[in-house]
N, C-alpha and C positions, 0 to 999 in steps of 0.2 A: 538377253533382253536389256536394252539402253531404257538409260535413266527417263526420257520421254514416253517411255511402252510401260515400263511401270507404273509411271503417273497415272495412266491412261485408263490401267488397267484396274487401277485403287479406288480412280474414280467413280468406277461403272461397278464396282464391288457396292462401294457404298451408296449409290442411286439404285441400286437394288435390294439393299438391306433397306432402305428407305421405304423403297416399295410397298415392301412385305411389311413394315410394322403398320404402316398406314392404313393397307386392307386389315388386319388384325386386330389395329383399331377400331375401324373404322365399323365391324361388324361384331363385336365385342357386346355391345349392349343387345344383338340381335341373338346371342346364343353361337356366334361364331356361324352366321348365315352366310354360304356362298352365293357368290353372284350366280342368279338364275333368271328363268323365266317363267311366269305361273300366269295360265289362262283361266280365266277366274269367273267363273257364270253370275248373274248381279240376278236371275230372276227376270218377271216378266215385268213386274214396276212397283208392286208394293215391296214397301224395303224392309218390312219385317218378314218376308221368304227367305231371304238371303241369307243363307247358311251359316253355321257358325267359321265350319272352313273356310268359308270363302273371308270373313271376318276378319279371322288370325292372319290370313297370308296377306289383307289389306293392310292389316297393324306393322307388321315385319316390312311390310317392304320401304325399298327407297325414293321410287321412283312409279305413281300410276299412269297407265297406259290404256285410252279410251277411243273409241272411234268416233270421225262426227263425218257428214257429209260433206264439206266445206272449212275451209279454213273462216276460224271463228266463229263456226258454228257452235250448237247447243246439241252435247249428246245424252242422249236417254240412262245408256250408261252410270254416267257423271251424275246425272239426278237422281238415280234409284241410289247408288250410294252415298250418297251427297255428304251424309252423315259420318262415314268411316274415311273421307278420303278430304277432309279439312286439313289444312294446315301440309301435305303432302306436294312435293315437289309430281307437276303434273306434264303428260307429254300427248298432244292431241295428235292422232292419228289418221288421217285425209283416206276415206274410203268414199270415194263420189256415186252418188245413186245413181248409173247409165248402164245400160247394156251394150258398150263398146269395150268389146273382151280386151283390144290391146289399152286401152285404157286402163283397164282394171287390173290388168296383168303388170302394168308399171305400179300404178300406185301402190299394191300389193307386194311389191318388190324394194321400195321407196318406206313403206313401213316396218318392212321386215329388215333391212338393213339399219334402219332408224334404231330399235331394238336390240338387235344384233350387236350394235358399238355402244350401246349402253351398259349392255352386260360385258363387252369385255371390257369396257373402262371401272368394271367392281360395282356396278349398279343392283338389285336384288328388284328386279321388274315386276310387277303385275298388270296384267293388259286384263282388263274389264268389260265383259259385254252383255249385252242384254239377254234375258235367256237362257240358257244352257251352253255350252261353247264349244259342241259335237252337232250341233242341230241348227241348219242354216245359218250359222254365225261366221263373220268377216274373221273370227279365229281359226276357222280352219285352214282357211288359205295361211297364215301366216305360220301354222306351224307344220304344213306340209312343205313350204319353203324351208325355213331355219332346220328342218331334220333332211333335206337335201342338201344344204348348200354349207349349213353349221352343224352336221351331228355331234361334236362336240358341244355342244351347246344343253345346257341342265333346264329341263324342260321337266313343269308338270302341269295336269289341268286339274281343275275344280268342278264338278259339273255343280248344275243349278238348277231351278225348278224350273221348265219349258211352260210356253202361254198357254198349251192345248191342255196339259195338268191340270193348270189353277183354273181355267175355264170350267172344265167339266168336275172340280170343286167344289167352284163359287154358284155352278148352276144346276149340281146335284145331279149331274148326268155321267150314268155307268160310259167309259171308256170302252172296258170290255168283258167279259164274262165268260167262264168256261172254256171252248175250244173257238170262240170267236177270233178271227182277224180281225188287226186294225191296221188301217191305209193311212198312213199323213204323206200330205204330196201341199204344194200350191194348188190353187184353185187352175185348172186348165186353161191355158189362152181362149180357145175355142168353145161355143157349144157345142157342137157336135161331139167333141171329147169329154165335155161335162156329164150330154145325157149317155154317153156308152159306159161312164164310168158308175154314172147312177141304175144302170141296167144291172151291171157286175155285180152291185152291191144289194141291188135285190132279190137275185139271182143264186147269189152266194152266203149273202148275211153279213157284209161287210159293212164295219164299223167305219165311217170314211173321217179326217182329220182332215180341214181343207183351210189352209192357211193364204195370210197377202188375199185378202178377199178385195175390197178398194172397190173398183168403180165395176168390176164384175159385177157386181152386187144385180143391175137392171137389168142382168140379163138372167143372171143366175134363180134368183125367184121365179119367174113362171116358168123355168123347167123344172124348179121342186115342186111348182104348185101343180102342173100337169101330170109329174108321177107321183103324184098324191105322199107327198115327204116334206110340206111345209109343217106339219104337226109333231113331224119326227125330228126334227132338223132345231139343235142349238145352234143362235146366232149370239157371236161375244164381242164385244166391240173392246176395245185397251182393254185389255183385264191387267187387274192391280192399280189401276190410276184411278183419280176422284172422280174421273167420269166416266167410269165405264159404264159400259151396257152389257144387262143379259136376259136372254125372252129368247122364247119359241119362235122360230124364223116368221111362221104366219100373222106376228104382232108387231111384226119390223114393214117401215116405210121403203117403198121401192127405190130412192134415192140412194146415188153413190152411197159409199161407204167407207171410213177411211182404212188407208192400206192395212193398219194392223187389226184385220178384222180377219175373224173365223168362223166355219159352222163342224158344227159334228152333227154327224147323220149316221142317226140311230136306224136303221126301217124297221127292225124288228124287236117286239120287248118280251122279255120270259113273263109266261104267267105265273107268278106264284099267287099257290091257293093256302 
């Protein structure tokens, strides 16, 4: 080895010893936290749900990660913890409201990479989302990418309190009881799928969770009100926010509805004597 290969080779010793004290430092006050990824449930919008876990790994980390529809947008996220995630070095994440799959399929790819070189540049991530982040949430796609494309990648989740929970909470309505089913699905595009699904459920005794209610809402009422389940049927409008709504579907206006709206339909109640 010539005198130029040794230099060479002294140098890249020590931009590596450099490295390494930097991350050592760098995570030192965190308890010696590897660079990871935590998906982290924030709840449905009141921000005293939000777990104590999900709390800690907001405090530890380095860097939050939140979803908005648009670049500078306002995400729901980012509000419910508003409180824990001050002063935090922050990364918005572009998940656009369409149903153009190759659209979604990039942007989802565009944030998982985004993520991706964050952690391996020594970042300790937490990606935030509304809800729970097993249950319709834009974290799933991201962490079924990063475990295809990075399984090397140090992944955990948080889960959260889901909106269909705190609803039937705040509105005092059993989920489910003894050997009852319960169905959570979106509300069906269709009528015709709505009233067969409401057939099934009287048919059967099924609990239904019917999520993204929105402008369904004017169609949706008079096929509860015809299979006589507007008296059974919770309707929730934002639960957890200052303006939520909650009433018995037969006290709600037949007017849109905005999208985060729900009903649980009860059809059957146990008598107890």
């Amino acid at each position: 080895m010539n005198y130029n290969q040794k230099l060479f080779s002294l140098a890249n010793l020590i931009n590596n010893l450099r490295n390494y004290f930097f991350l050592k430092l760098r995570f030192k006050s965190f308890g010696d936290i590897k660079p990871s990824l935590t998906l982290v449930g924030v709840g449905p919008g009141d921000p005293s749900l939000i777990t104590i876990a999900a709390i800690k790994a907001i405090r530890k980390a380095t860097v939050i990660a939140y979803p908005v529809s648009q670049l500078g947008g306002k995400s729901m996220a980012a509000e419910i913890a508003g409180d824990w995630i001050k002063g935090k070095r922050t990364m918005p994440l572009v998940f656009p409201m369409t149903l153009d799959g190759d659209s979604l399929d990039q942007h989802w790819k565009i944030a998982s990479e985004k993520l991706s070189n964050a952690i391996q540049t020594g970042e300790n991530v937490v990606f935030i989302s509304q809800g729970d982040p097993s249950l319709y949430s834009t974290c799933c796609y991201v962490l079924i990418y990063l475990k295809s494309h990075y399984p090397e990648c140090t992944l955990k989740i948080i889960p959260g309190v889901n909106s269909f929970s705190a609803a039937a909470a705040a509105g005092q309505w059993p989920l489910s009881l003894q050997k009852e089913a319960l169905f959570v699905s979106p509300v069906p595009e269709e009528p015709k799928d709505f009233e067969n699904l409401l057939d099934e459920s009287l048919r059967k005794g099924l609990v239904l969770v019917l999520l993204k209610l929105g402008f369904r809402w004017e169609w949706v009422r008079p096929i509860l009100e015809k299979k006589g389940l507007l008296d059974k049927t919770l309707f929730v409008k934002k639960v957890g926010f200052f303006d939520q709504e909650i009433s018995k579907a037969e006290n709600v206006s037949k007017d849109s509805k905005p999208y985060f709206s729900l009903l649980i339909v009860r059809p059957h109640w146990p008598s107890i004597k």
